[in-house]
HTML snippet that shows the backbone in 3Dmol.js (N, CA, C, O; Angstrom):
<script src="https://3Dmol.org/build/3Dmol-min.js"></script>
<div id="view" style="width:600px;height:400px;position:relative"></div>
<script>
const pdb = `
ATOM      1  N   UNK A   1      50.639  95.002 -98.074  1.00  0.00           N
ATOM      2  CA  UNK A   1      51.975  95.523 -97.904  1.00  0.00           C
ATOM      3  C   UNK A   1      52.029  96.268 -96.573  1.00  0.00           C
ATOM      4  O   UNK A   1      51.149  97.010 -96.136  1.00  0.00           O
ATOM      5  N   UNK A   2      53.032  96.003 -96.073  1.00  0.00           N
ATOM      6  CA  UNK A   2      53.673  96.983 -94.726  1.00  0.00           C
ATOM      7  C   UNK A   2      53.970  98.042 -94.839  1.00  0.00           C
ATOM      8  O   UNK A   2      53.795  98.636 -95.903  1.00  0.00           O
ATOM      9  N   UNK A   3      54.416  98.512 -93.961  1.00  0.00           N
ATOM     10  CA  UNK A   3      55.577 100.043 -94.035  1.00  0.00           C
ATOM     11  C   UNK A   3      56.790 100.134 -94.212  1.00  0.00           C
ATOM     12  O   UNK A   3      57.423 101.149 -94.503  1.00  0.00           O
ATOM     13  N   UNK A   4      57.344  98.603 -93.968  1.00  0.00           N
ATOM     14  CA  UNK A   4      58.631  98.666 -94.201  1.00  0.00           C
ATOM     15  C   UNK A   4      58.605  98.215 -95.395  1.00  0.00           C
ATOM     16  O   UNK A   4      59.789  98.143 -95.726  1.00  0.00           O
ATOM     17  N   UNK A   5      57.780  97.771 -96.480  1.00  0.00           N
ATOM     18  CA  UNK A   5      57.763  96.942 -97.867  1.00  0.00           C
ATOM     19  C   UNK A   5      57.364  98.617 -98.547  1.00  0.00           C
ATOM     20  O   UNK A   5      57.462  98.808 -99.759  1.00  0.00           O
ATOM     21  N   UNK A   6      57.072  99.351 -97.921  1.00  0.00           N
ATOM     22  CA  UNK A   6      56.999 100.721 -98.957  1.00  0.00           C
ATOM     23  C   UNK A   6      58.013 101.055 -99.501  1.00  0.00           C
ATOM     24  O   UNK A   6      59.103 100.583 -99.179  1.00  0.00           O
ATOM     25  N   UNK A   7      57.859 101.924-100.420  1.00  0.00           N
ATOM     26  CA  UNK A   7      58.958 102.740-101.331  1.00  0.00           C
ATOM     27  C   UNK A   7      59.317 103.990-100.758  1.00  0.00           C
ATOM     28  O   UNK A   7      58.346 104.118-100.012  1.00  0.00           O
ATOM     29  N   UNK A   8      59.821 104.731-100.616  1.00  0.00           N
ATOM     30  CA  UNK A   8      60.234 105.997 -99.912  1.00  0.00           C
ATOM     31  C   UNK A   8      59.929 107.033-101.197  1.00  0.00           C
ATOM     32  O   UNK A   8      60.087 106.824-102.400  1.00  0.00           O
ATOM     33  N   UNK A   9      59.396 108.317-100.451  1.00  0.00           N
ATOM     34  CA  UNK A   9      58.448 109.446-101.362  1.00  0.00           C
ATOM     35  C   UNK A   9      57.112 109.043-102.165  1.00  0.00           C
ATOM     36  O   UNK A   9      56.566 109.622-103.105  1.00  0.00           O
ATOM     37  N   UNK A  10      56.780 107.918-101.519  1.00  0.00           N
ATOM     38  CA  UNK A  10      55.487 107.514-102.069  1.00  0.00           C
ATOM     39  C   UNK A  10      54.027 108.090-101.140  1.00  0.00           C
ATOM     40  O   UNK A  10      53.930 107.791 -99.950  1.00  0.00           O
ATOM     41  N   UNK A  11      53.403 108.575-101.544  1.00  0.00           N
ATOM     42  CA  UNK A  11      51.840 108.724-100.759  1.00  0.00           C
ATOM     43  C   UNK A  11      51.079 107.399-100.475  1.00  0.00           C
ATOM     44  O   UNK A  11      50.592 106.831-101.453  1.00  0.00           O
ATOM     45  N   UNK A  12      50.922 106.846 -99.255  1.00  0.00           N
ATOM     46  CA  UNK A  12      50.356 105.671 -99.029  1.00  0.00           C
ATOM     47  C   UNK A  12      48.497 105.752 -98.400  1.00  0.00           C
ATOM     48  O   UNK A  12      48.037 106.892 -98.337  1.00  0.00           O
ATOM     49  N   UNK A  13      47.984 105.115 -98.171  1.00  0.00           N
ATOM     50  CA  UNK A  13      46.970 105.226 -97.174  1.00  0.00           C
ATOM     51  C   UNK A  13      46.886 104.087 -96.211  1.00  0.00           C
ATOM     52  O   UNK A  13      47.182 103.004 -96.716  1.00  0.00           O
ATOM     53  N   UNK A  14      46.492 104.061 -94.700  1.00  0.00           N
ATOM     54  CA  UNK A  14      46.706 103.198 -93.877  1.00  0.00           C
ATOM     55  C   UNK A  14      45.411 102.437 -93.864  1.00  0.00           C
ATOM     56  O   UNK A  14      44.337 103.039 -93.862  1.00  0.00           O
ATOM     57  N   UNK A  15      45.509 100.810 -93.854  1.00  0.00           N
ATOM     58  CA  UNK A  15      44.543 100.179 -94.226  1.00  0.00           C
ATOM     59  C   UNK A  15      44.623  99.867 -93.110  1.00  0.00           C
ATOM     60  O   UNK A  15      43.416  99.910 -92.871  1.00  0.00           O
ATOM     61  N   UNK A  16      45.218  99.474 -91.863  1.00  0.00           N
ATOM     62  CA  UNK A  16      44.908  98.880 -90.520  1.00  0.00           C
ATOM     63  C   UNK A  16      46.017  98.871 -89.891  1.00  0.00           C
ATOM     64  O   UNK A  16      47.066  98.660 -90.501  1.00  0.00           O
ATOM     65  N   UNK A  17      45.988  99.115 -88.451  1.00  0.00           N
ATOM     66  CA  UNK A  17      46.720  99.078 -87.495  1.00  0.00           C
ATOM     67  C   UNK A  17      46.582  97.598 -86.700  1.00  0.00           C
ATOM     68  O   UNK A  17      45.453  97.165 -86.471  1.00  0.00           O
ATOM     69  N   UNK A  18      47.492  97.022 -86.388  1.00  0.00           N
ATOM     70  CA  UNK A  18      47.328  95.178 -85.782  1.00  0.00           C
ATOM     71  C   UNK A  18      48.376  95.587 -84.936  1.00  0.00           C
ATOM     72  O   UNK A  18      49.557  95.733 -85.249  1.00  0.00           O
ATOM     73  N   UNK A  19      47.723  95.801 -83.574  1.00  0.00           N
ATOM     74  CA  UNK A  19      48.518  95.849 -82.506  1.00  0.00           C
ATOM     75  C   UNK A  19      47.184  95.331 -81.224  1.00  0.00           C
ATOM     76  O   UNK A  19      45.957  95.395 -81.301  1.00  0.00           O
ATOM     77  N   UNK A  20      48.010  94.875 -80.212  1.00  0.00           N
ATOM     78  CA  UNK A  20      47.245  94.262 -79.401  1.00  0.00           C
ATOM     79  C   UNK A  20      47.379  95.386 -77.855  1.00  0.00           C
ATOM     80  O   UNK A  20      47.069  95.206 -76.677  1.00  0.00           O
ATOM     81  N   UNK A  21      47.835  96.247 -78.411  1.00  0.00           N
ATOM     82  CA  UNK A  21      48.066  97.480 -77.374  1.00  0.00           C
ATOM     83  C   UNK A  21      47.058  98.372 -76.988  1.00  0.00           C
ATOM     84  O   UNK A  21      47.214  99.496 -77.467  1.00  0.00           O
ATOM     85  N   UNK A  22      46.318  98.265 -76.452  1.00  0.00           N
ATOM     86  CA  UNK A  22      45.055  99.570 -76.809  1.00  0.00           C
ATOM     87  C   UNK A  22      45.381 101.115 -76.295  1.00  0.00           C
ATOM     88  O   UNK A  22      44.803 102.157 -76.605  1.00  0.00           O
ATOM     89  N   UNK A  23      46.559 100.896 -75.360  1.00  0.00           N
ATOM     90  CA  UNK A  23      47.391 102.403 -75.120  1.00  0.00           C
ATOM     91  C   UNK A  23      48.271 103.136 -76.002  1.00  0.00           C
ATOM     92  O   UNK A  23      48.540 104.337 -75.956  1.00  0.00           O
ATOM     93  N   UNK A  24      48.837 101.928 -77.116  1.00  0.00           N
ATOM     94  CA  UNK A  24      49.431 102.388 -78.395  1.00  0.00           C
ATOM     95  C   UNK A  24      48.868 102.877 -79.282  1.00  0.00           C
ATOM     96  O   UNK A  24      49.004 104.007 -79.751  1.00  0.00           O
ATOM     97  N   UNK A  25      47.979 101.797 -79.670  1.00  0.00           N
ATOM     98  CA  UNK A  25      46.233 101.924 -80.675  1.00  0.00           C
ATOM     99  C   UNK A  25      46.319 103.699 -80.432  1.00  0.00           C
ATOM    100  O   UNK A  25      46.764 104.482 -81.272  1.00  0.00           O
ATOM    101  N   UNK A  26      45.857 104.021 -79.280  1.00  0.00           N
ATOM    102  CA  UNK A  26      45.188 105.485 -78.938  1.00  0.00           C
ATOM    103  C   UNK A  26      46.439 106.669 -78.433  1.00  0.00           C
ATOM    104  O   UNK A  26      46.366 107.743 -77.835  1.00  0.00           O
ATOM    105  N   UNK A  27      47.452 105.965 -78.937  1.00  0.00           N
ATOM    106  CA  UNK A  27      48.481 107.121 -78.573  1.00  0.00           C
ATOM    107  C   UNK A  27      48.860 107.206 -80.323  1.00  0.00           C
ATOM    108  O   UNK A  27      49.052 108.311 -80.831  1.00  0.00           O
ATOM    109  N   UNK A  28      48.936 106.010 -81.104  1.00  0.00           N
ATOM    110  CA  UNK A  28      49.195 106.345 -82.721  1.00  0.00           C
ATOM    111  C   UNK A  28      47.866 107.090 -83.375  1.00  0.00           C
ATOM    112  O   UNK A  28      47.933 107.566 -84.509  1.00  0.00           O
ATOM    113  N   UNK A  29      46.728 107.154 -82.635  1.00  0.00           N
ATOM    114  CA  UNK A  29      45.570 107.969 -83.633  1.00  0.00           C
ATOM    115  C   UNK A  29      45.885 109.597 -82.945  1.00  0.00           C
ATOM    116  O   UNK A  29      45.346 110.551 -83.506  1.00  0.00           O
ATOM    117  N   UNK A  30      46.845 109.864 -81.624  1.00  0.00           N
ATOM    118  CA  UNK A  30      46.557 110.655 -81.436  1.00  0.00           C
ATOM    119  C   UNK A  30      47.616 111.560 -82.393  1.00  0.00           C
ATOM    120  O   UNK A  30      47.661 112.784 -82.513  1.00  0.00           O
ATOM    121  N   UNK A  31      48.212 110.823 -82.849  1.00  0.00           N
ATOM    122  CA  UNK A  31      49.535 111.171 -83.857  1.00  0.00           C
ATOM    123  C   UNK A  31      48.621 111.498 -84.965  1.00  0.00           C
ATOM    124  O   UNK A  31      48.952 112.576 -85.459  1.00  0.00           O
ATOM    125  N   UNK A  32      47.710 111.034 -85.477  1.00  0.00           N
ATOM    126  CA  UNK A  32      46.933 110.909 -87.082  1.00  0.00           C
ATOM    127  C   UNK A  32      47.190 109.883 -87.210  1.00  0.00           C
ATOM    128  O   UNK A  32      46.635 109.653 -88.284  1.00  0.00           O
ATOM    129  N   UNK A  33      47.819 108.664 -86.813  1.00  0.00           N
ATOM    130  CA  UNK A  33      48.153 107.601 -87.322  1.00  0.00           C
ATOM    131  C   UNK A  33      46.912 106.147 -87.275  1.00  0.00           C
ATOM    132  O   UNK A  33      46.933 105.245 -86.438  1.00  0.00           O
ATOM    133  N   UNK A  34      45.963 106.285 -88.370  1.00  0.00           N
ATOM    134  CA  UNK A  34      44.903 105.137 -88.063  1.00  0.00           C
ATOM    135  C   UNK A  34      44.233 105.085 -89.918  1.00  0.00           C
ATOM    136  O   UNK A  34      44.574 105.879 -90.795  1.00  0.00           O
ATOM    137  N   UNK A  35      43.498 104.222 -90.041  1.00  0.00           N
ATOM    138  CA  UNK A  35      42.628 103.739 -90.992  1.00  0.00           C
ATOM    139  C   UNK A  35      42.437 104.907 -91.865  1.00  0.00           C
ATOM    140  O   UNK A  35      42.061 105.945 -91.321  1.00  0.00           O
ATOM    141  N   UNK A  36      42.588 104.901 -92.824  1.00  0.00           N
ATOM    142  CA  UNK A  36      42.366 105.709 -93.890  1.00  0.00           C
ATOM    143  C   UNK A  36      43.693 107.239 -94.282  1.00  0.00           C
ATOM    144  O   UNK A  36      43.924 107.886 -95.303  1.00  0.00           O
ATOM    145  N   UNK A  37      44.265 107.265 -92.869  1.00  0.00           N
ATOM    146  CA  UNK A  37      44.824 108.660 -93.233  1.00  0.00           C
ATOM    147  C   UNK A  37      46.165 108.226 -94.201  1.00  0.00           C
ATOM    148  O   UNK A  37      46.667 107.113 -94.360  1.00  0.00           O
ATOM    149  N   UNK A  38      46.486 109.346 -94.696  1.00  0.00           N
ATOM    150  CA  UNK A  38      47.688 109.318 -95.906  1.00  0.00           C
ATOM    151  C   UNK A  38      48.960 109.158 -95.155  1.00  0.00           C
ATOM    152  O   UNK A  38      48.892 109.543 -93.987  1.00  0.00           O
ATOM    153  N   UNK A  39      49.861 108.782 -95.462  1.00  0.00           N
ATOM    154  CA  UNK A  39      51.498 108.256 -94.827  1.00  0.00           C
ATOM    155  C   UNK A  39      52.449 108.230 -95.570  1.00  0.00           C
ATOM    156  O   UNK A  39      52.283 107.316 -96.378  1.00  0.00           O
ATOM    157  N   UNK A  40      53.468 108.805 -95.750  1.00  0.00           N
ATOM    158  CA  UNK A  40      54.715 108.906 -96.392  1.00  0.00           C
ATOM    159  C   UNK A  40      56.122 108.329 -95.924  1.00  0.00           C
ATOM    160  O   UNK A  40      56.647 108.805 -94.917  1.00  0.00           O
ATOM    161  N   UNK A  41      56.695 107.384 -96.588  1.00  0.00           N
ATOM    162  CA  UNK A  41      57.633 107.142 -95.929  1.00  0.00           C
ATOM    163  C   UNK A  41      58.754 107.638 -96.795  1.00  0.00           C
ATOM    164  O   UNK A  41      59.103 107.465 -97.963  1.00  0.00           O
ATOM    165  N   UNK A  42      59.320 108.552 -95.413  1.00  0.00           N
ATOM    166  CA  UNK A  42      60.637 109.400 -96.015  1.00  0.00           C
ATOM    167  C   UNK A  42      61.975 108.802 -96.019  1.00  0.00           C
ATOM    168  O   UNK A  42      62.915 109.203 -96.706  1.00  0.00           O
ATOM    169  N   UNK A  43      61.994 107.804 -95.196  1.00  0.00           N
ATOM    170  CA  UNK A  43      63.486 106.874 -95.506  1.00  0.00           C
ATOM    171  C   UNK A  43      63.096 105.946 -94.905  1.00  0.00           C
ATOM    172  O   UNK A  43      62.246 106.187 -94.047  1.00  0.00           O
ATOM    173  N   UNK A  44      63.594 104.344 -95.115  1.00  0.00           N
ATOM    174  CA  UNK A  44      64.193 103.747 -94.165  1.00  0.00           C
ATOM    175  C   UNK A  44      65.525 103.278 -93.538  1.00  0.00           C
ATOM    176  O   UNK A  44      66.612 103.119 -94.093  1.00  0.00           O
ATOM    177  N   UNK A  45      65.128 103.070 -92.063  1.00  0.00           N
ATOM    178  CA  UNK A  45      66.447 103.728 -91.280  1.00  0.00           C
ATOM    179  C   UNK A  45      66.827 101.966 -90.670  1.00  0.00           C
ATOM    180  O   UNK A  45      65.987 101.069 -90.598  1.00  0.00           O
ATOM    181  N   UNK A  46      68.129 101.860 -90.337  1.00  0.00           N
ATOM    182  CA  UNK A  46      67.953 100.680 -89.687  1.00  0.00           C
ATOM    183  C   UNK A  46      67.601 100.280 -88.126  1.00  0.00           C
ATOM    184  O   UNK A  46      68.336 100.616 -87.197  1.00  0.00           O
ATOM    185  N   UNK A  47      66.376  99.515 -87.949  1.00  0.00           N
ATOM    186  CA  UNK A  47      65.526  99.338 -87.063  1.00  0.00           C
ATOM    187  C   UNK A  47      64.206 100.036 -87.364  1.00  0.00           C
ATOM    188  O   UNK A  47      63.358 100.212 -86.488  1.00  0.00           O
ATOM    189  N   UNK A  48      64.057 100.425 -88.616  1.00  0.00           N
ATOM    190  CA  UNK A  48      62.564 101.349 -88.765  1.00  0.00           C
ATOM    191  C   UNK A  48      62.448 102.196 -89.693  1.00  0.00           C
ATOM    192  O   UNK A  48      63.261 101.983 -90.593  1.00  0.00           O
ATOM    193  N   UNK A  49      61.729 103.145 -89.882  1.00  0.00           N
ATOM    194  CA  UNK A  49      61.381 103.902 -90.545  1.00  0.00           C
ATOM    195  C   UNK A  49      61.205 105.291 -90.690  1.00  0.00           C
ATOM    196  O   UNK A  49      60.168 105.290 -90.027  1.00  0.00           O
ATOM    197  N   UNK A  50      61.328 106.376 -90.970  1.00  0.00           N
ATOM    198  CA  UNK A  50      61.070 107.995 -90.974  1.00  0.00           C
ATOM    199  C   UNK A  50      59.672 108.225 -91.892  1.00  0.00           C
ATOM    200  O   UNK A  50      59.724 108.381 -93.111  1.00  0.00           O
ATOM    201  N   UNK A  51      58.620 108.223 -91.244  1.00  0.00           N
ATOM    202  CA  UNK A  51      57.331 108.977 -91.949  1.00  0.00           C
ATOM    203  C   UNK A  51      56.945 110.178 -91.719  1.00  0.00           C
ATOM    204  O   UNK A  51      57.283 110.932 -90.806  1.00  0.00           O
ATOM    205  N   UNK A  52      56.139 110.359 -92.672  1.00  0.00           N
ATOM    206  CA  UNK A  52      55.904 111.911 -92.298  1.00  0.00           C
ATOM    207  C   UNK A  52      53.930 111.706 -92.919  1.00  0.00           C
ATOM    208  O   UNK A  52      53.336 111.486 -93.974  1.00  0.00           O
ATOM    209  N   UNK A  53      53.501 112.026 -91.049  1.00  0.00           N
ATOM    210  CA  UNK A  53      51.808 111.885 -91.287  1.00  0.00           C
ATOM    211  C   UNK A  53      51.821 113.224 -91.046  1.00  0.00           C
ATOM    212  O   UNK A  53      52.678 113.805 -90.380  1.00  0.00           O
ATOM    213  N   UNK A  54      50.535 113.905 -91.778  1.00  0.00           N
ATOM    214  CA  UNK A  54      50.118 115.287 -91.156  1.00  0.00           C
ATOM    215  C   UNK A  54      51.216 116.305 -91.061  1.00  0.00           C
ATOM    216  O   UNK A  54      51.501 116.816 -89.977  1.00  0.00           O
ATOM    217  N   UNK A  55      51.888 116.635 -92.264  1.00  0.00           N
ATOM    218  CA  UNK A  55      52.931 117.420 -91.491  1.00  0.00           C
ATOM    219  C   UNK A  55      54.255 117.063 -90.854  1.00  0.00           C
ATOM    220  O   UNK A  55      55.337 117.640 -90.958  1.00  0.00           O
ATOM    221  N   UNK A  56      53.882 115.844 -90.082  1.00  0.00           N
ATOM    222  CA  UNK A  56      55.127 115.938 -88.864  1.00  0.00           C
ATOM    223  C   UNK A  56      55.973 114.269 -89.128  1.00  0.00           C
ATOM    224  O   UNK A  56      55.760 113.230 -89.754  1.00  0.00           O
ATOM    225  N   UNK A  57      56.776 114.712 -88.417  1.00  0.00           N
ATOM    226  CA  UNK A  57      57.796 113.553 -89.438  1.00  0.00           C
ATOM    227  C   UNK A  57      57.922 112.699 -87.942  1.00  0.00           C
ATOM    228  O   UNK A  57      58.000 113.246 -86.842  1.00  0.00           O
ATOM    229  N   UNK A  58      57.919 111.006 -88.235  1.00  0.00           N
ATOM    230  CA  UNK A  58      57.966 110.250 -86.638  1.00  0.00           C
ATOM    231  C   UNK A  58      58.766 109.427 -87.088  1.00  0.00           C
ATOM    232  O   UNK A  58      58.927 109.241 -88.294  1.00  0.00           O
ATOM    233  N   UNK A  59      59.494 108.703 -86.006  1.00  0.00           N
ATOM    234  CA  UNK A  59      60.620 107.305 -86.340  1.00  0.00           C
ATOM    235  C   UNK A  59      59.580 106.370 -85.931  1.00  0.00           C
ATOM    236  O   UNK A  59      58.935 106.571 -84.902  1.00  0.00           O
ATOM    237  N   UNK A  60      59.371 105.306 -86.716  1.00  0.00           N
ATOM    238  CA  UNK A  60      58.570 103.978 -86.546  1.00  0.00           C
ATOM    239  C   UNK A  60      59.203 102.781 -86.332  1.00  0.00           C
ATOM    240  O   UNK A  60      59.243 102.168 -87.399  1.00  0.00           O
ATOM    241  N   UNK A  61      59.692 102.197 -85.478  1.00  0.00           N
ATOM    242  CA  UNK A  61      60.599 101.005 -85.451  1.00  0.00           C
ATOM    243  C   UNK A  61      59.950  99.909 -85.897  1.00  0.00           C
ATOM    244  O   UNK A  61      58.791  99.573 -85.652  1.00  0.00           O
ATOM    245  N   UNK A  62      60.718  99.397 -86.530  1.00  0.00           N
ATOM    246  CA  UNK A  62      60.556  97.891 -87.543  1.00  0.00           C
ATOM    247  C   UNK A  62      59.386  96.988 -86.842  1.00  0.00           C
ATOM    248  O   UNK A  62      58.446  96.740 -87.597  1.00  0.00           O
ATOM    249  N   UNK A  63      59.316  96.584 -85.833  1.00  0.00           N
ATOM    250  CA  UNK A  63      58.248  96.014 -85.348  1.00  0.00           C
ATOM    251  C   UNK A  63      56.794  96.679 -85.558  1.00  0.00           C
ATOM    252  O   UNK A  63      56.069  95.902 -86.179  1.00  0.00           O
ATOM    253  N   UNK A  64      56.127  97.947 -85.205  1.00  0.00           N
ATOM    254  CA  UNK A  64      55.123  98.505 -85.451  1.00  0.00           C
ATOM    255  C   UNK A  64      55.236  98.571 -87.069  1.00  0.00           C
ATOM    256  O   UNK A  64      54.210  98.386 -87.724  1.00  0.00           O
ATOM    257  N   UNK A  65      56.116  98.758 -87.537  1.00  0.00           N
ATOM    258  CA  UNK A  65      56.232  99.422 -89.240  1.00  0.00           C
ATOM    259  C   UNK A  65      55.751  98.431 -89.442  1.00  0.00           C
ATOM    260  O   UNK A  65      54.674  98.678 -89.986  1.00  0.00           O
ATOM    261  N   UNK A  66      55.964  96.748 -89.275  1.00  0.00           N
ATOM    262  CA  UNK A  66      55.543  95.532 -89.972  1.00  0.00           C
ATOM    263  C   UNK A  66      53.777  95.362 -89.255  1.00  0.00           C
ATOM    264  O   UNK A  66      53.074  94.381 -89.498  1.00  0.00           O
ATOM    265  N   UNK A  67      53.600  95.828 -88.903  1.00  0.00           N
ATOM    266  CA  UNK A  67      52.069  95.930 -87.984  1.00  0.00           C
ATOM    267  C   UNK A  67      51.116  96.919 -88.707  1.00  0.00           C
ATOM    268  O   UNK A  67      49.891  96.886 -88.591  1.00  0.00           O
ATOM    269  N   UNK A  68      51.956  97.987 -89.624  1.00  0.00           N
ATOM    270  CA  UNK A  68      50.999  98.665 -90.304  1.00  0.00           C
ATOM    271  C   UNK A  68      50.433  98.645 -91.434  1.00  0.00           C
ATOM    272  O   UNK A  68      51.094  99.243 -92.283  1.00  0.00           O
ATOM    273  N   UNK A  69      49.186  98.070 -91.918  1.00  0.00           N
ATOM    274  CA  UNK A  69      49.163  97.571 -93.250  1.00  0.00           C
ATOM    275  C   UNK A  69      48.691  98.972 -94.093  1.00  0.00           C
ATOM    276  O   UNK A  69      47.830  99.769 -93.720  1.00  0.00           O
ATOM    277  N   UNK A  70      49.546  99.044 -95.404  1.00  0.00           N
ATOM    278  CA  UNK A  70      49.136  99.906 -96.234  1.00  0.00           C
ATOM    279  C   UNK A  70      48.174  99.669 -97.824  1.00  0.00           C
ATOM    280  O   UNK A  70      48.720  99.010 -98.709  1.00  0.00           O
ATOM    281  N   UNK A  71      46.931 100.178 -98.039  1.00  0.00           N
ATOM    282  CA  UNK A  71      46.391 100.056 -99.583  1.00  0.00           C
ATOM    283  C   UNK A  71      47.504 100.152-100.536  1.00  0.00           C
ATOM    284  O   UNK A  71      47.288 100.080-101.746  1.00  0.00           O
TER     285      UNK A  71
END
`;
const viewer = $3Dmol.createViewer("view");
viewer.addModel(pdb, "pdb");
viewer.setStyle({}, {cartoon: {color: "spectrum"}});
viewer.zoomTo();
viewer.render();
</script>
C-alpha cells in the first residue's frame, strides 16, 4: 500500500522510499522521512497528502505519496 491508499488518523510505518532522486532520498530522511519511521496521514488533499512525521505536519504531493510504500 501507498500513502495515498492510507486511511487518515491511522499510525503507519514506512517500508520504502522508490525515488530515483538521491537529493530528494536525502532531503526526505532529513525530514524523518525513510524505512521504518512511523507516518500519519492527516488528510488527503487534492494533489496529495497532509502527514504528520515526528511531530511536524508536511504536504506530500500525489506523485511522491504513490512512491511511498507503507507496512
Amino acid at each position: 500500500m501507498n500513502l495515498m491508499e492510507a486511511r487518515e488518523g491511522q499510525e503507519y510505518r514506512i517500508r520504502s522510499i522508490d525515488t530515483d532522486d538521491e537529493e530528494l532520498d536525502t532531503f526526505l530522511f532529513s525530514l524523518g522521512c525513510y524505512s521504518g519511521e512511523p507516518i500519519t496521514v492527516i488528510s488527503h488533499l487534492r494533489g496529495g497528502c497532509a502527514v504528520s512525521i515526528k511531530d511536524s505536519r508536511y504536504h506530500i504531493d500525489s506523485q511522491l505519496a504513490q512512491a511511498i510504500t507503507l507496512e
